[in-house]
Z-matrix of the N, CA and C atoms (Angstrom, degrees):
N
C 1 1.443
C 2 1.516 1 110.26
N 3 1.533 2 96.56 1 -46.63
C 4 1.632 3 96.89 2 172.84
C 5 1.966 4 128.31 3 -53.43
N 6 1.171 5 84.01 4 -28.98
C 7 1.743 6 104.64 5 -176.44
C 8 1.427 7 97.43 6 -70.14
N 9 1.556 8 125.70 7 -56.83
C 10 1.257 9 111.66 8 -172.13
C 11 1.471 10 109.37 9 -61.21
N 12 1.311 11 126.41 10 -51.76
C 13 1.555 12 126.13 11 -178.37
C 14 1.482 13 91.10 12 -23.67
N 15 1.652 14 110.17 13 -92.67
C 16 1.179 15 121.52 14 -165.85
C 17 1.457 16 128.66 15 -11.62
N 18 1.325 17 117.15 16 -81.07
C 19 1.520 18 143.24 17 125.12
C 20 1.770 19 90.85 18 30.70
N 21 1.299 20 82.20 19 -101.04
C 22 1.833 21 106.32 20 -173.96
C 23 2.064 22 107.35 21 -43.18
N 24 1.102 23 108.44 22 -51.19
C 25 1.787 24 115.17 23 153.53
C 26 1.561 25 112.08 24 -25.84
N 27 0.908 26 112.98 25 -75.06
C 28 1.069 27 146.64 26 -158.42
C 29 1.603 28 110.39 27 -76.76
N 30 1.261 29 129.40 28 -14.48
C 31 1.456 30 123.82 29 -179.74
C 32 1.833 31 85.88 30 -122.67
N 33 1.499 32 114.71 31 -41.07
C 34 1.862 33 97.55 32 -173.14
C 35 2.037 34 91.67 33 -61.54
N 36 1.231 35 135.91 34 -23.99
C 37 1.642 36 123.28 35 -157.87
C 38 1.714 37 86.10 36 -89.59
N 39 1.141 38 123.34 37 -41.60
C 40 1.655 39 97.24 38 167.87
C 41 1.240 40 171.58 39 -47.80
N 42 1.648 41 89.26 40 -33.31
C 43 1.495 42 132.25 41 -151.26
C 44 2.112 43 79.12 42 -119.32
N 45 1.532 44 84.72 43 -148.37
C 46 1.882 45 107.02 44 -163.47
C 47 1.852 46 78.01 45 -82.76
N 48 1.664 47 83.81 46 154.33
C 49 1.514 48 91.65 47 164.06
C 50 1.824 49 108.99 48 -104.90
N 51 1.194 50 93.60 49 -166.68
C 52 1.898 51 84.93 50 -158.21
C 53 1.433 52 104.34 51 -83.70
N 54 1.746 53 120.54 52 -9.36
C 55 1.188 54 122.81 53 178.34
C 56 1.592 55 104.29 54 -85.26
N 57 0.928 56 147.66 55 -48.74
C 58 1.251 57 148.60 56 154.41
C 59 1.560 58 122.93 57 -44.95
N 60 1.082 59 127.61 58 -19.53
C 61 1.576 60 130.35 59 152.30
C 62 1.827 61 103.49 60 -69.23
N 63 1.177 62 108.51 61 -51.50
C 64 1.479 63 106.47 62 -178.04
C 65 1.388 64 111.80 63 -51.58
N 66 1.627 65 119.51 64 -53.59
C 67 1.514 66 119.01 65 -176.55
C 68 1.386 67 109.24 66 -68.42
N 69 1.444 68 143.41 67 -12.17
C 70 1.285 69 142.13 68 141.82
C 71 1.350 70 130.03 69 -57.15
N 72 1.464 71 123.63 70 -27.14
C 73 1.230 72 125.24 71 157.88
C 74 1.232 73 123.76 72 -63.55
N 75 1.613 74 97.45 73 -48.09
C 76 1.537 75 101.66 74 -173.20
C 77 1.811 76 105.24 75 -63.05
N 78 1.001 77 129.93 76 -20.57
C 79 1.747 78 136.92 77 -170.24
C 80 1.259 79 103.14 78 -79.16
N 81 1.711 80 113.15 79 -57.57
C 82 1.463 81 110.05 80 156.50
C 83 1.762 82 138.85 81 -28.37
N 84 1.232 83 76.33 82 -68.69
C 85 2.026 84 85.85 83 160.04
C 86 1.675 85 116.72 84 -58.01
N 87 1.053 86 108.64 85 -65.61
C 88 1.517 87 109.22 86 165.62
C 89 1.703 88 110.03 87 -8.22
N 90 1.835 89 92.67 88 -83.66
C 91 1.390 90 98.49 89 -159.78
C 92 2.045 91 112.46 90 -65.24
N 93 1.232 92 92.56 91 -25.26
C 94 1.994 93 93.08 92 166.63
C 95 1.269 94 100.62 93 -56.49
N 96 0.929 95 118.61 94 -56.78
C 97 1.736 96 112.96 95 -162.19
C 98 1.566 97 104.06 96 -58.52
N 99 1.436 98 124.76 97 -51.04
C 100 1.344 99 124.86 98 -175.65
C 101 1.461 100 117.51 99 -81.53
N 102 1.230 101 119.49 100 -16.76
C 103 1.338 102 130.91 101 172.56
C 104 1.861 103 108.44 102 -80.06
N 105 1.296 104 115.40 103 -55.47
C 106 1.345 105 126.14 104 -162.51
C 107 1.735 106 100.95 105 -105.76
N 108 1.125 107 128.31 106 -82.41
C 109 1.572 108 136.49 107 -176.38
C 110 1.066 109 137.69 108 -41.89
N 111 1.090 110 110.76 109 -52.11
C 112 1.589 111 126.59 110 152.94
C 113 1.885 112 138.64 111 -42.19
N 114 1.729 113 87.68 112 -50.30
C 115 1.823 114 100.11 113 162.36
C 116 1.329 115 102.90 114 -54.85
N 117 1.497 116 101.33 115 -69.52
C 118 1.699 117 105.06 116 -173.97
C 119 0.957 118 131.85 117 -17.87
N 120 1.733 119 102.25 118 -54.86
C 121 1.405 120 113.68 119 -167.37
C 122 1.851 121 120.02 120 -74.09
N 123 1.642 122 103.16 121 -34.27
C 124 0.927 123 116.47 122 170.75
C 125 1.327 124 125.04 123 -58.01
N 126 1.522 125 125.73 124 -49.14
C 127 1.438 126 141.37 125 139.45
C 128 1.613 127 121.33 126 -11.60
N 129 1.180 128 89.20 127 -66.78
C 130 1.739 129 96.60 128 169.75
C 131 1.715 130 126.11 129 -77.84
N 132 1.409 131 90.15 130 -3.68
C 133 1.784 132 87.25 131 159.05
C 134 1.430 133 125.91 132 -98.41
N 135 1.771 134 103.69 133 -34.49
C 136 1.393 135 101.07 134 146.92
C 137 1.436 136 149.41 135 -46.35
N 138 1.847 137 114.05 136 -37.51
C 139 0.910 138 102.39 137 169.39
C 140 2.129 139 129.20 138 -77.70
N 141 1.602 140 87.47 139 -17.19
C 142 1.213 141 107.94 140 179.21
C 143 1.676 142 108.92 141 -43.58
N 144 1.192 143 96.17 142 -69.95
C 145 1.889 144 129.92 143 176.07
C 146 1.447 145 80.11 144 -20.83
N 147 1.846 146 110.23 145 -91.69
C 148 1.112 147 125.78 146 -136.49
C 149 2.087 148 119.76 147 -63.70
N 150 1.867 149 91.77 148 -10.69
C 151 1.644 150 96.44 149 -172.54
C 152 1.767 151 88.54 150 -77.80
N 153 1.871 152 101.67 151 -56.17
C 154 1.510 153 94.85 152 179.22
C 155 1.861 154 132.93 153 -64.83
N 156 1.680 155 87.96 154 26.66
C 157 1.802 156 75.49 155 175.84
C 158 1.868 157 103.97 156 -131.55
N 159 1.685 158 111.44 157 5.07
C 160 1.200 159 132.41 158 158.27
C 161 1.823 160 113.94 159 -33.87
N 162 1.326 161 123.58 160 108.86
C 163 1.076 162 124.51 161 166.14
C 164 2.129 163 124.15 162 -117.70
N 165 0.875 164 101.72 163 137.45
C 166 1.612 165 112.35 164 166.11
C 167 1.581 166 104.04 165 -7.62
N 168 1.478 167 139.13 166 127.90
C 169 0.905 168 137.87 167 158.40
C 170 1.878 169 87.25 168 81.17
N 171 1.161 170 160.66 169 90.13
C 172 1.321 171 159.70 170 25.00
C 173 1.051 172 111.44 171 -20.10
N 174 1.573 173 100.85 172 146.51
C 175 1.697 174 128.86 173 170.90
C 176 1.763 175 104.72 174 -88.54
N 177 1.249 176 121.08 175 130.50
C 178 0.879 177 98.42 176 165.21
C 179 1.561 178 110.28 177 -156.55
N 180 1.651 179 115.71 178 -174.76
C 181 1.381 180 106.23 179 -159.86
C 182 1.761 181 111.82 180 -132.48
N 183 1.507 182 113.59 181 135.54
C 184 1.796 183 96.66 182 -157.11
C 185 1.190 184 90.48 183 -100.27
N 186 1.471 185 122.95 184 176.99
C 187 1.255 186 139.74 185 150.63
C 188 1.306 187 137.33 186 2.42
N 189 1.604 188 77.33 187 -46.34
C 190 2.003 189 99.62 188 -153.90
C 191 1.851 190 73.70 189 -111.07
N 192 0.862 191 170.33 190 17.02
C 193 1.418 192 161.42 191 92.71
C 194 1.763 193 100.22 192 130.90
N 195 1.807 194 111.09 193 34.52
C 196 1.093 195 96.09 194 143.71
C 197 1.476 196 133.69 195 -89.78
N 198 1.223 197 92.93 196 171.01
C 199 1.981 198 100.96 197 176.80
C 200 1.400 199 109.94 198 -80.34
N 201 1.055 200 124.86 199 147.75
C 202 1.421 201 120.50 200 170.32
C 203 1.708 202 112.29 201 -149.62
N 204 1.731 203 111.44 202 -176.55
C 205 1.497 204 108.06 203 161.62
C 206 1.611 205 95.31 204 -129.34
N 207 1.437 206 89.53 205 166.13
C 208 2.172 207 82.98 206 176.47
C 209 2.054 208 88.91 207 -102.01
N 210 1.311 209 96.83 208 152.76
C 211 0.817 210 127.03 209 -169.65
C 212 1.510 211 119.77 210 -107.98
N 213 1.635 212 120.98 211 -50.18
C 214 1.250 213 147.67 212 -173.36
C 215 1.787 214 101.84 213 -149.98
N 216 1.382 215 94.48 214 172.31
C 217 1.759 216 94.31 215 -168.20
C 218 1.632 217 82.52 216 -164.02
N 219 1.463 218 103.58 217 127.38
C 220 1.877 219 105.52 218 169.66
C 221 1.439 220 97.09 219 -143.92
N 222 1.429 221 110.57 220 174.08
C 223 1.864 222 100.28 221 -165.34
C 224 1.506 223 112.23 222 -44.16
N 225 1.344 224 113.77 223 -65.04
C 226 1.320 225 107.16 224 -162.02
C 227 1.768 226 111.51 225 -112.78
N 228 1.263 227 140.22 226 62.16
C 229 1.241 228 163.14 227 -81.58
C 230 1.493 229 155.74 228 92.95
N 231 1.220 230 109.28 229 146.57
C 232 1.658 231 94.47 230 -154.00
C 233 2.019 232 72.74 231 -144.53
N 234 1.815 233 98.64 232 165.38
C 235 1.289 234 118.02 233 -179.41
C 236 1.647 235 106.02 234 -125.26
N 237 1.698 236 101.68 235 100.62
C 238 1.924 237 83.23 236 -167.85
C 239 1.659 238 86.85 237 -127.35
N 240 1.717 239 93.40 238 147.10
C 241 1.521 240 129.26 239 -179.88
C 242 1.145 241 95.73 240 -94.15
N 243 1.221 242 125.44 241 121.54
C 244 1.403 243 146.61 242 159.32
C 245 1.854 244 108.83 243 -91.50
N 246 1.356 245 111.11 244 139.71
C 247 1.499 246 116.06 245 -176.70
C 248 1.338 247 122.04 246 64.03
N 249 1.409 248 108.66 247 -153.36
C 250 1.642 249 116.78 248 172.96
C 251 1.241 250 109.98 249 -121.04
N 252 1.556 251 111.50 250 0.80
C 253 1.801 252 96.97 251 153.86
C 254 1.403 253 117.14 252 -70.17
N 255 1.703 254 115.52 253 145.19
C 256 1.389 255 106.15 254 -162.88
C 257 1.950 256 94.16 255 -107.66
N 258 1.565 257 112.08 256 12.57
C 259 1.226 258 115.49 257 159.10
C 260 1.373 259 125.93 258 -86.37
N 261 1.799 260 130.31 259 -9.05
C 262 1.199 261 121.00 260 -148.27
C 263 1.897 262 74.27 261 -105.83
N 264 1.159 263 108.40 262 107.37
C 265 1.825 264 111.05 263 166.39
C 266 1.346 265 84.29 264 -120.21
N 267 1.558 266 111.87 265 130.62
C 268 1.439 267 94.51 266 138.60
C 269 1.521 268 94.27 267 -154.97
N 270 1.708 269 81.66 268 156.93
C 271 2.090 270 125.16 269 -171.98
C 272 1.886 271 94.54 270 -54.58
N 273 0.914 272 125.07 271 130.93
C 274 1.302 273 139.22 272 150.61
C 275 1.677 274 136.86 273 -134.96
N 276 1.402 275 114.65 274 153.69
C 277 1.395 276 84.03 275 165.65
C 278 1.426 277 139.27 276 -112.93
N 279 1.139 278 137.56 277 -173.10
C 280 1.547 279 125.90 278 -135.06
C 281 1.689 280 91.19 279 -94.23
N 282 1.114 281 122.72 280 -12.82
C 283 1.735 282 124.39 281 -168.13
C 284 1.856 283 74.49 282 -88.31
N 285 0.825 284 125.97 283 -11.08
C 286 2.255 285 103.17 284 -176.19
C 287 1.294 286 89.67 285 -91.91
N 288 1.362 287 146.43 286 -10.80
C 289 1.472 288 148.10 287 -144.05
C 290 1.796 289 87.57 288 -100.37
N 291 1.494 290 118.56 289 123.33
C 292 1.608 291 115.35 290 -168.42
C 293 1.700 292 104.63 291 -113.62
N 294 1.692 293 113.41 292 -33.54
C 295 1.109 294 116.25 293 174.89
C 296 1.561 295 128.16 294 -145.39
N 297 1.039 296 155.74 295 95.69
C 298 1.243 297 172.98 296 -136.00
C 299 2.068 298 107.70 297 -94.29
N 300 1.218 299 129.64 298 115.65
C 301 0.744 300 130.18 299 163.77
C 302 1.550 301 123.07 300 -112.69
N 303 1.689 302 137.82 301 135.66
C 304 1.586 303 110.88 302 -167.00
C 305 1.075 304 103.79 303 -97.16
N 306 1.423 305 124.82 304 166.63
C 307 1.000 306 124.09 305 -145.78
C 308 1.999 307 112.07 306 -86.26
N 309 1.333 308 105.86 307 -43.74
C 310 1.232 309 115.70 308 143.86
C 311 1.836 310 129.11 309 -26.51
N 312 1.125 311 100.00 310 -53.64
C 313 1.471 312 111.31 311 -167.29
C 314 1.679 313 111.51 312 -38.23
N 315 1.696 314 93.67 313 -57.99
C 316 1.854 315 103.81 314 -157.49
C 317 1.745 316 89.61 315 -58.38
N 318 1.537 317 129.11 316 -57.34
C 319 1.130 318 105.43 317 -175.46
C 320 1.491 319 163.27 318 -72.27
N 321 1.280 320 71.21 319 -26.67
C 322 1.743 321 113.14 320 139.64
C 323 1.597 322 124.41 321 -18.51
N 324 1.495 323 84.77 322 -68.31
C 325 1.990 324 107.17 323 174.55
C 326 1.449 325 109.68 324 -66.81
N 327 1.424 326 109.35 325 -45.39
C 328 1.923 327 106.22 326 -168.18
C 329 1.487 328 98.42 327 -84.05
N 330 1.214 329 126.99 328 -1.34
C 331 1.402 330 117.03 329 -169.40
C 332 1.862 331 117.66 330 -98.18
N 333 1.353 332 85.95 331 -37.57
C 334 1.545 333 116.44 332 -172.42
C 335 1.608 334 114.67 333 -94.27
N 336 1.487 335 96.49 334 2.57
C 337 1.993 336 105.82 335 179.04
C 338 1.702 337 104.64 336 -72.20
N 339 1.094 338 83.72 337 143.10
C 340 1.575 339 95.08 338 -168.60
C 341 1.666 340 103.22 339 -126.06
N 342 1.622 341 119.75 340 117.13
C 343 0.969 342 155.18 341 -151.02
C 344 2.299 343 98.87 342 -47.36
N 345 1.803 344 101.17 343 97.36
C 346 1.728 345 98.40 344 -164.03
C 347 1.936 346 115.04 345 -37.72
N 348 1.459 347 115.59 346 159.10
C 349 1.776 348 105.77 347 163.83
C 350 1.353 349 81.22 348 -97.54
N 351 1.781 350 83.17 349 154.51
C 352 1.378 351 111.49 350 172.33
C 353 1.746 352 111.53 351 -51.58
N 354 1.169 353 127.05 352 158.08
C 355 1.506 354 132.80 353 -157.53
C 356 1.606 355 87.53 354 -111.78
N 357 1.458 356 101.02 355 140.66
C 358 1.665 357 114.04 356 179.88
C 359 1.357 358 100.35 357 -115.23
N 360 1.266 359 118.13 358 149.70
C 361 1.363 360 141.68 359 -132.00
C 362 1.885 361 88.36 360 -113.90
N 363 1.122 362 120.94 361 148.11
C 364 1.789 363 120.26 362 -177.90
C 365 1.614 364 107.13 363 -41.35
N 366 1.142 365 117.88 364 129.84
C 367 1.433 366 135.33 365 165.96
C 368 1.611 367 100.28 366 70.96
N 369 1.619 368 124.04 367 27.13
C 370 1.318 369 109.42 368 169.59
C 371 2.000 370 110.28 369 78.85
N 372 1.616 371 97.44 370 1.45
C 373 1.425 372 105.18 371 -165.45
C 374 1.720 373 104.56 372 -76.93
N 375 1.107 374 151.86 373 113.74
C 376 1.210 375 139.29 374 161.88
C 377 1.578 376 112.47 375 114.55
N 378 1.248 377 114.49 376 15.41
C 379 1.329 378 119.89 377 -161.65
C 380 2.116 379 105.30 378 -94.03
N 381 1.097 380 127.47 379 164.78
C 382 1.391 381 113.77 380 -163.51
C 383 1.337 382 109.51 381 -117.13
N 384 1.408 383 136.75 382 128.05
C 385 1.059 384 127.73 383 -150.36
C 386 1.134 385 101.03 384 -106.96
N 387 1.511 386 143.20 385 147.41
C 388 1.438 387 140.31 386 173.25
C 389 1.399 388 111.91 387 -83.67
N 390 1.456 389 101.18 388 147.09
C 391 1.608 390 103.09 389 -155.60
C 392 1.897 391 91.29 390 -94.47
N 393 1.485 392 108.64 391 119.49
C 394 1.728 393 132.58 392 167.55
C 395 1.602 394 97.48 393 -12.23
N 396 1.125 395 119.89 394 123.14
C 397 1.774 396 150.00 395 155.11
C 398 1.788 397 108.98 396 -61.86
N 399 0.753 398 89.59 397 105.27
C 400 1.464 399 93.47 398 174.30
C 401 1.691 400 102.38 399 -67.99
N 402 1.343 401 95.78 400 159.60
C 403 2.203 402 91.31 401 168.63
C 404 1.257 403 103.14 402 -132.17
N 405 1.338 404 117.78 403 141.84
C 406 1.477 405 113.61 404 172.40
C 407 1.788 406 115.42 405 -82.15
N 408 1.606 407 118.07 406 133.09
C 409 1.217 408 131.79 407 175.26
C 410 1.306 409 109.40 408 -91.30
């Protein structure tokens, strides 16, 4: 019995001591949490945000990757029209809802686009210069 004690003495005084296994665990955990837990969590506040900021007339996009509009909105459910049949409603709930667009937004963007500049080539190299405007005096 005595031999095993020893033994066991004798390989923890070689190796890591038990406080230094601990500060390796704890680093371990660390990096899970910031590697894995943290995104997550953040993730799930985003989507949270974005189901509770869903209004009547959004575009939006389910699970199953149809298009739709919302129609109605009740706590935990939404009423979305898919297409231009004005029969296809159907009841879902807001956790199948994957992406939210407002309804404002899309036109917003095509309306308010403002005509691209021409794109310059690395270091300004190759780019085309407009040939000087004369002005009349």
């Amino acid at each position: 019995m005595n031999a095993i004690f020893l033994e066991a003495n004798a390989a923890a005084g070689a190796g890591m001591g038990m406080g230094t296994m601990v500060i390796w665990l704890a680093v371990m955990i660390g990096i899970m949490y910031f590697l894995m837990i943290r995104p997550q969590k953040n993730e799930q506040k985003r989507i949270t945000a974005m189901l509770n900021d869903m209004a009547v007339g959004d575009s939006v996009v389910t699970t199953g990757g149809f298009y739709g509009v919302i129609l109605d909105i009740t706590d935990d459910d939404v009423i979305v029209e898919f297409g231009n049949n004005k029969n296809c409603r159907i009841p879902m709930r807001k956790s199948a809802i994957a992406q939210v667009e407002k309804a404002g937004d899309a036109y917003a963007s095509t309306e308010e686009a403002a005509p691209a500049e021409p794109k310059k080539s690395l270091f300004g190299l190759g780019k085309k210069k407009e040939p000087d405007k004369l002005e009349d005096k």
